[in-house]
C-alpha positions as CSV (number, residue, x, y, z in Angstrom):
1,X,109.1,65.8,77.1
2,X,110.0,62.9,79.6
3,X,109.9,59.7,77.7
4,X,107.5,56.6,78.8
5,X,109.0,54.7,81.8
6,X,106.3,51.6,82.9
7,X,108.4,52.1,86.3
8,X,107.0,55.2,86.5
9,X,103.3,54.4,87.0
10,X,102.9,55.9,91.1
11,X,104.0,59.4,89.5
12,X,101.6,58.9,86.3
13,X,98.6,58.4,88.8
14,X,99.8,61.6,90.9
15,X,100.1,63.6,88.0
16,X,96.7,62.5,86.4
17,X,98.7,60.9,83.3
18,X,95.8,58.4,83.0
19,X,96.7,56.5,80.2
20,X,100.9,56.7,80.3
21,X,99.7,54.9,83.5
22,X,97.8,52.2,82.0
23,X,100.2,51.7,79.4
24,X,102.9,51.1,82.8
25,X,100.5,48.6,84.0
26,X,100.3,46.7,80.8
27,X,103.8,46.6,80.3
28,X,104.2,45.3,83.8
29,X,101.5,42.4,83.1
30,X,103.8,41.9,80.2
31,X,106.4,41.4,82.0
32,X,105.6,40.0,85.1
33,X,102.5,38.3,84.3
34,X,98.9,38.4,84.9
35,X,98.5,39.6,89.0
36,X,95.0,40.7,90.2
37,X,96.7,44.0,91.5
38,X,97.9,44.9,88.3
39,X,94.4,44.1,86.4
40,X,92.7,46.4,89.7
41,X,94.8,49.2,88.6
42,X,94.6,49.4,84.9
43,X,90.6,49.3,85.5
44,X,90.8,52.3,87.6
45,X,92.8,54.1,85.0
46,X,90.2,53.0,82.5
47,X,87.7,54.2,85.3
48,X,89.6,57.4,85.1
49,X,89.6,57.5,81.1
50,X,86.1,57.3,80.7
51,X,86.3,53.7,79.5
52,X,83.9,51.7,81.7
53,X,83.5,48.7,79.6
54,X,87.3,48.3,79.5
55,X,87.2,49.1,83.0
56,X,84.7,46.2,84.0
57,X,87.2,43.4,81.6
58,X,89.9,44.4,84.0
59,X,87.9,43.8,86.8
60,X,86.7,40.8,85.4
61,X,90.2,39.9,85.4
62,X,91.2,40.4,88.9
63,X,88.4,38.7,89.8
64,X,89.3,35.5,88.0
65,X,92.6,35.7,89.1
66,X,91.9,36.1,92.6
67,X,88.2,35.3,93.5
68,X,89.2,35.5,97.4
69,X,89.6,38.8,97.4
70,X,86.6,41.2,97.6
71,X,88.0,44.5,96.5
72,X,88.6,42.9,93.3
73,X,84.4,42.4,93.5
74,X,83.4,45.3,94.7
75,X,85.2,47.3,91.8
76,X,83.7,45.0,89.4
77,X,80.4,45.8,90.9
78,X,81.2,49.4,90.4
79,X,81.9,49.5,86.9
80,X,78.7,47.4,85.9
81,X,76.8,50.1,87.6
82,X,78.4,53.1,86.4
83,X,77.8,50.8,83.1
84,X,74.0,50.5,83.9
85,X,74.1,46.9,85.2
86,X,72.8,47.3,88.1
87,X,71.6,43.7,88.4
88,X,75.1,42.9,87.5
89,X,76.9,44.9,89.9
90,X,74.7,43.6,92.8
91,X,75.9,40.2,91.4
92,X,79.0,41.2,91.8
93,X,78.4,42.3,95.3
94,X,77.1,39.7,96.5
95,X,80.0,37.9,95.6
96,X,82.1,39.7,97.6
97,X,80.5,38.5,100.8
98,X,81.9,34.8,100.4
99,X,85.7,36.1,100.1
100,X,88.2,34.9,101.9
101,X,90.3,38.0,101.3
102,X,87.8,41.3,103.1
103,X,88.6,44.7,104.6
104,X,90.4,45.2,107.7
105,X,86.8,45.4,109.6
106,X,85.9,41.7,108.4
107,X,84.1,42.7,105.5
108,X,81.6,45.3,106.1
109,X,82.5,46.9,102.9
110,X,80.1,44.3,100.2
111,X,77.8,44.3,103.0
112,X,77.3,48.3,102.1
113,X,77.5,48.2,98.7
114,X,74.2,46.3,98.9
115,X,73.0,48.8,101.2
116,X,73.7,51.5,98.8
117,X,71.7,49.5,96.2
118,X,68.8,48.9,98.0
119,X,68.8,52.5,98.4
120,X,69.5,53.7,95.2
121,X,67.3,51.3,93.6
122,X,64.7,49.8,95.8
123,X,63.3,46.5,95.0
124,X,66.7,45.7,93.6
125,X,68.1,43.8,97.1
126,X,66.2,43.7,100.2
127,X,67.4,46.7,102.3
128,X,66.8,44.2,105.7
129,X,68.8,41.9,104.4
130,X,72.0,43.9,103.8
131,X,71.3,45.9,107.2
132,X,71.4,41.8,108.6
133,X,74.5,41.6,106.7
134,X,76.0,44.9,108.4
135,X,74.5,43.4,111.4
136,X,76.4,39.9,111.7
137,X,79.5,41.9,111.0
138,X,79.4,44.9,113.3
139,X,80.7,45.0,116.8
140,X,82.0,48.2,118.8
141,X,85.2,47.4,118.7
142,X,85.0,48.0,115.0
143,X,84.6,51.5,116.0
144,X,88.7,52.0,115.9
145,X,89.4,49.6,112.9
146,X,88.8,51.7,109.7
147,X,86.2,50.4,107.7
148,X,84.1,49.6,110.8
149,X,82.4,52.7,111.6
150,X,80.8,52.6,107.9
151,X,78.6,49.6,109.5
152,X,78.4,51.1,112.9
153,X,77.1,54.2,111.1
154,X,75.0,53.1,108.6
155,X,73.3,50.9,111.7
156,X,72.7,53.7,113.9
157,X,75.7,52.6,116.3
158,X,77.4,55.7,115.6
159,X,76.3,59.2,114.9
160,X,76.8,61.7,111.6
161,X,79.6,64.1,113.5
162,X,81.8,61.4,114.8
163,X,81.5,59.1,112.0
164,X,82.6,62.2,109.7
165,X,84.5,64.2,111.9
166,X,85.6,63.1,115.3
167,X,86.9,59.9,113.8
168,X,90.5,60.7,111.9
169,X,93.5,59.2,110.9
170,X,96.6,61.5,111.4
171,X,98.3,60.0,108.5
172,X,97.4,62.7,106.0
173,X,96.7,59.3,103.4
174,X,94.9,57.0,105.1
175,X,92.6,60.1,106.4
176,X,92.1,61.4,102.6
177,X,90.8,57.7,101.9
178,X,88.7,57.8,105.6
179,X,87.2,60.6,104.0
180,X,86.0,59.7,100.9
181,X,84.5,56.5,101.8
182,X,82.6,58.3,105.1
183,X,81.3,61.5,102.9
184,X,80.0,58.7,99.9
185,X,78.4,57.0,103.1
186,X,76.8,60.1,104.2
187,X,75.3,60.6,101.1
188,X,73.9,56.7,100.9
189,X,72.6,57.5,104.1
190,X,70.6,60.7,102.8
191,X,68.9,58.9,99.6
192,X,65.4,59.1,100.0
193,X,65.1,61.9,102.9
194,X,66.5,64.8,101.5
195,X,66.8,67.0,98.4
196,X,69.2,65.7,95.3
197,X,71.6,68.5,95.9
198,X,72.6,67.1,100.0
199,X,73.3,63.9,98.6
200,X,75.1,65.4,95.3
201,X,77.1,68.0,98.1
202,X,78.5,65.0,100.0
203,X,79.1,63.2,96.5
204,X,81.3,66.0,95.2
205,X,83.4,65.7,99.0
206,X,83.7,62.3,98.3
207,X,86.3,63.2,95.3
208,X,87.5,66.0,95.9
209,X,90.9,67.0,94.6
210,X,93.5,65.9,97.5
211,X,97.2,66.3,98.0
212,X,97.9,62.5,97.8
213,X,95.0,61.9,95.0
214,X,95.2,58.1,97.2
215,X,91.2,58.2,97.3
216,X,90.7,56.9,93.7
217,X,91.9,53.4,94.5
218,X,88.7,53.5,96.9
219,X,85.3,51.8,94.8
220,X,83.2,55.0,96.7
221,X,85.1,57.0,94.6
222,X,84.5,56.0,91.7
223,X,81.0,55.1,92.6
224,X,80.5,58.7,93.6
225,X,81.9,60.0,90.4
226,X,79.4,57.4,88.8
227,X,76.6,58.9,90.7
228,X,77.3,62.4,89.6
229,X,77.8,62.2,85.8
230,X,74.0,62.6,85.2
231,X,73.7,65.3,87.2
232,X,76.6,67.4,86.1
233,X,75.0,66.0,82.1
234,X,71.7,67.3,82.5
């Protein structure tokens, strides 16, 4: 057997060597120091582990390290939910709207999250106020700058087949990410019209095994895999 190399944490994650990668990443914090990338990574190994408590200190971490930057947030915000936090993981959210750091699209991405929690949860955010928030950050040129269309679509600006299907990358990576992120946003989108197995169909798209396995450093995926463990439970 290949002995433990914390170089080797890219081929750990691709091979689904969970915790040889979190041990990498924690030798790398040894050695380099605390960096809010390295804290995002070992939560989404923890995320992968099962661990969700350890999960949420790591994004704790990030966050404190660099509170500019809303992926750091929005994972936070994932892990208290998957923990049962939901009040805490719209906190989280909410924070991620001040950032300095946002998606390529200006920050549509904590915008959504709320969306997703008004609809998963109503009562627990106003669903007009995060459809504002979409609102002040949508324009249709954001319907060529990946994550834009998730607000154009989640507005009505742009319709179910192009959002999911019309709209790809061809680099084979950045379309497996496109992917996962627009078939979670389907789903979001069919809470509260359809039956539990449309929105648990897109859910199971959203992390589906891929040749680049590059969708797991998305929060959707891991929100979707928080979304189905009761269902696959009961």
């Amino acid at each position: 057997m290949t002995e433990f190399d914390p170089a080797r944490f890219s081929h750990y994650i691709s091979s689904g060597r969970w915790e040889f990668a979190r041990q990498a990443v924690t030798a790398n914090i040894a050695k380099c120091g605390p960096a809010s990338h390295y804290f995002y990574n070992r939560g989404v190994c923890s995320l992968a582990l099962g661990e969700v408590e350890r999960a949420q200190q790591d994004f704790q971490s990030a966050c404190e390290v660099a509170p500019d930057v809303s992926a750091n947030s929005i994972m936070l915000g994932v892990a208290m939910w998957w923990g049962g936090s939901h009040g805490g993981a719209v906190g989280a959210w909410k924070s991620a709207l001040d950032a300095k750091w946002v998606d390529a699209a200006g920050g549509v991405e904590g915008p959504a999250m709320l969306f997703f929690a008004s609809k998963r949860r109503p009562g627990i955010f106003p669903k007009e106020r995060s459809l504002a928030l979409l609102r002040e950050r949508w324009s249709p040129r954001l319907v060529k700058i990946w994550p834009g269309p998730i607000a154009g679509f989640l507005l009505g600006e742009m319709d179910h087949d192009t959002f999911l299907v019309r709209q790809t990358f061809a680099n084979s990576i950045l379309e497996e990410k496109r992917l996962c992120q627009a078939h979670f946003w389907v789903a979001t989108s069919l809470l509260g019209q359809l039956g539990a197995e449309h929105y648990a169909e897109h859910l199971r798209a959203s992390i589906k095994p891929t040749q680049h396995n590059v969708a797991i450093f998305k929060a959707e995926y891991w929100l979707a895999r928080a979304e189905l463990e009761p269902l696959t439970t009961t």
